[in-house]
C-alpha positions, 0 to 999 in steps of 0.5 A: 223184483226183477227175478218176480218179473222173468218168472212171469215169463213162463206162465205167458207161454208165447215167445212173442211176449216179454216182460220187464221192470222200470227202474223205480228211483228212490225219488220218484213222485210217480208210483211205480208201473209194476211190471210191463209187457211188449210184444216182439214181432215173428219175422225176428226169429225168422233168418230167411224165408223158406221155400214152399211156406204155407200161405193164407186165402187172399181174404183171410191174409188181408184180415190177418195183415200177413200172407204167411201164418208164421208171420202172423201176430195177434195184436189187441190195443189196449184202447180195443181191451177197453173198449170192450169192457165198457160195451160189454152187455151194452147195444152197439151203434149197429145194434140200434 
């Protein structure tokens, strides 16, 4: 079940998400998770700063959350994931 978990490592194809597999004990009362993923933030596989970095627009850095585009990690909650399933084709509040 773990190896399951490792081999679907690669098919995600970002080095910033990793997966994994909760011990499932033999008397749990709970189903099992299954395989859960995480991100890991950019600035771990950064030792130091670079000189001469390139750097966002002031108004794109302030959307993104970062100066740098290598610092930069796409985050969806799964609250927004929802969210979005549930409005899909739906009129939003300011739509009406």
């Amino acid at each position: 079940m773990i190896k399951e978990a490792f081999r679907l490592k690669d098919p995600l194809k970002d080095p910033q998400v990793r997966a994994y597999v909760p011990f499932v004990g033999p008397f749990d009362p709970c189903k099992p998770l299954g395989i859960r993923t995480y991100l890991v933030p950019p600035q771990l596989f950064i030792p130091f700063q670079p000189m001469g970095w390139p750097q966002y627009s002031p108004a794109e850095a302030l959307r993104l959350g970062t100066l740098w585009p290598a610092l930069y990690s796409p985050y969806t909650s799964k609250k927004t994931k929802e969210r979005a399933v549930v409005n899909d084709g739906e009129g939003t509040a300011e739509s009406l």
